[in-house]
Structure formats: C-alpha cells, structure tokens
C-alpha positions, 0 to 999 in steps of 0.5 A: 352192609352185613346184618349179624346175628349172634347165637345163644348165650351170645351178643353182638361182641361175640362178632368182634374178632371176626368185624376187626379181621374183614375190615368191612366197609360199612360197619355192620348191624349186630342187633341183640336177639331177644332173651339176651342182654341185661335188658332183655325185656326192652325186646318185645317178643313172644314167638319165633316168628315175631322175633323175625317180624321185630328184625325186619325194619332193621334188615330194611334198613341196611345199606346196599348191598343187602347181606345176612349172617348168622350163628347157630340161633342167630342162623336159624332166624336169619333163615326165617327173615330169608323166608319171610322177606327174600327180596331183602337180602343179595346173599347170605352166610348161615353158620352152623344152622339146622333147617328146622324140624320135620315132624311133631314127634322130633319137635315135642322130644325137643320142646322137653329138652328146652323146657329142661334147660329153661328150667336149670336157668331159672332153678340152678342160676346162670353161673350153674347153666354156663358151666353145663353148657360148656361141657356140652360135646357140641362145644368140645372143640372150644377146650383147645382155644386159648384161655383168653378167648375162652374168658372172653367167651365165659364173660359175654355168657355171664353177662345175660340174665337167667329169665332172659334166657330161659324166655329166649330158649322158649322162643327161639328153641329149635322146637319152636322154629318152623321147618324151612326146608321148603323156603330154602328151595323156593329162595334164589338168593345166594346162601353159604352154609359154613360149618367146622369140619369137627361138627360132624352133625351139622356139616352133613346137614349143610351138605343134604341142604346143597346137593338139594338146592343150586343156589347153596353152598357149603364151606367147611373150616378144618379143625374147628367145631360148631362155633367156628364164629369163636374157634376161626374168625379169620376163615368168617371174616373171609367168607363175609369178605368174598360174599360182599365182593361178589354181591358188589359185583 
C-alpha cells in the first residue's frame, strides 16, 4: 500500500491523475500534511520532525507491501519518516527532493527566505501568494500545461488558508528540515529519486545522492520540470506501478 505525501500549496487531490492512471491495488493513503486545508489547525504540529512523528501510526498502518512517496515537501518528510522508522518502509519514490541543508550559513540565508514568504501570506493574502508562486522559475515549465490542468492546480492552492501556510513554510521549510544525507547512507530500502529532466537543480541533486548510495536510483522524465507530479502523471503513475511490482515480488 503506497503512502503519498503532497508537496506545498498542495493536498491529496493533487495525487488524482496519477492514483486514476496506476490503477493500484489498494487505494493508497494521502494524509493532509500539516499548514494545508481549510482545517489545518486540527493538525497538531510544531516542528519538522513532529510533523514526521504525527505520520508514523499512519505509515504503520499501511497494508503489505509497505511503500512511500512523496513531492518536493511532501518528499523531504517522506525522508524523514525514511529516517526515522526505515523498518516501515519496502521502497520508496521521492520526487524532486533536496536531501537537506549541510550548514548553519545556507540554513539561516533560507530560514530569511521562508520567513519572507510567511510574511507575503499572511500581509498580502493567498490570492497575491499564489500568483507569485506560479511565476517562480522553478514552475516555468507549468506554462505549457493545458489550461484545464493549470485551474485544477490554481483551485487546490486556493483552497488553503493564508496562516496555515504561513505555519507550514515555518515548519516544514527547508531551513527547518534536518540534513539526511547520513540516514540515506545508513537505510537499505529501495529508493528512487525522480525528477523532470527541465529541473536541472534537483536532477544533479538526485544524481550526487545515487552515485553515493547502491540502494538509489534516479529516474529522469523528459520534458517536464520540478512537478513532474502535475506536468507527467502517467510516468509517476509507472514508477509507483513497477516499484509495487518489485516489492511484491
């Protein structure tokens, strides 16, 4: 049973497309990760690593075999349950994930950068946010997508709160999340970095961490960007198709 976590500004509907092309087996769990949702403040949470400690009885809960996947924020927690409980897990599918910081002066420059972007939610609104967000370079590639699925997209995002946000870039912001390169070494589960191959950044990331590490892979989907979750849903919807093969077997 796979176990998806959604990335920010994102919620469980952003695995649709992907859950109606794999035609799984069980329906897999899509919990809400904390700062998203209308009731966001049902979840909770005051740091990164009790965001991973909410989402353990639930990966504990999972069907045989035991799988995990995540999107960009949604990938960086999946590692810290990787981390933290590996005996949970028979392989994993992290999309687009940064490994984590490696010192106090790239942490504190990016701690200032989440702070900034709590603070244009919580001044300028969500409305105003959103439109920012989707300008970022990171997301260029979403430009070409069809204007169905870029709604789609608009509509989950606008579906969240200001505040929540705000407390979900505070929490689960990159500044905040432990360096994992360690753990990754130490784990013997399966894992499978995907990323699209227009996400130049992160597709080096992917390759530093599989050349480090006999049990990672890295998968790259041409054409696509950083949210290859949106922009190649049939090439996710594989990937978690021939990793759930191989863990059965």
């Amino acid at each position: 049973m796979w176990l998806l976590l959604h990335g920010f500004t994102g919620s469980p509907r952003s695995w649709d497309r992907v859950v109606d092309a794999a035609g799984l087996e069980q329906t897999p769990l899509m919990p809400t990760l904390v700062g998203h949702g209308r009731d966001w403040q049902v979840r909770e949470v005051e740091s990164f690593e009790s965001e991973v400690t909410r989402l353990v009885p639930l990966a504990s809960s999972a069907g045989q075999p035991r799988l995990l996947c995540g999107y960009s924020m949604g990938a960086r927690v999946a590692l810290g349950l990787l981390a933290r409980q590996p005996h949970l897990f028979d392989a994993a599918l992290l999309i687009g994930v940064h490994p984590g910081l490696t010192n106090e002066a790239a942490r504190s420059e990016r701690r200032q950068v989440d702070a900034s972007r709590a603070h244009s939610l919580r001044d300028e609104g969500l409305e105003a946010f959103v439109a920012a967000w989707e300008e970022l370079p990171l997301f260029a590639s979403q430009r070409d997508l069809s204007p169905e699925v870029r709604a789609g997209q608009q509509n989950i995002r606008l579906g969240h709160e200001p505040e929540g946000l705000a407390r979900a870039v505070e929490m689960l912001g990159l500044a905040e999340m432990p360096n994992y390169r360690p753990a990754i070494a130490a784990l013997e589960v399966p894992i499978t970095l995907m990323t699209g191959a227009l996400d130049a950044k992160f597709s080096e990331i992917a390759d530093t961490i599989a050349a480090e590490n006999t049990h990672v892979d890295a998968e790259v989907v041409d054409g696509v960007g950083h949210n290859v979750v949106l922009e190649a849903p049939a090439a996710v919807a594989a990937a978690l198709k021939r990793i759930e093969g191989k863990a059965r077997g």
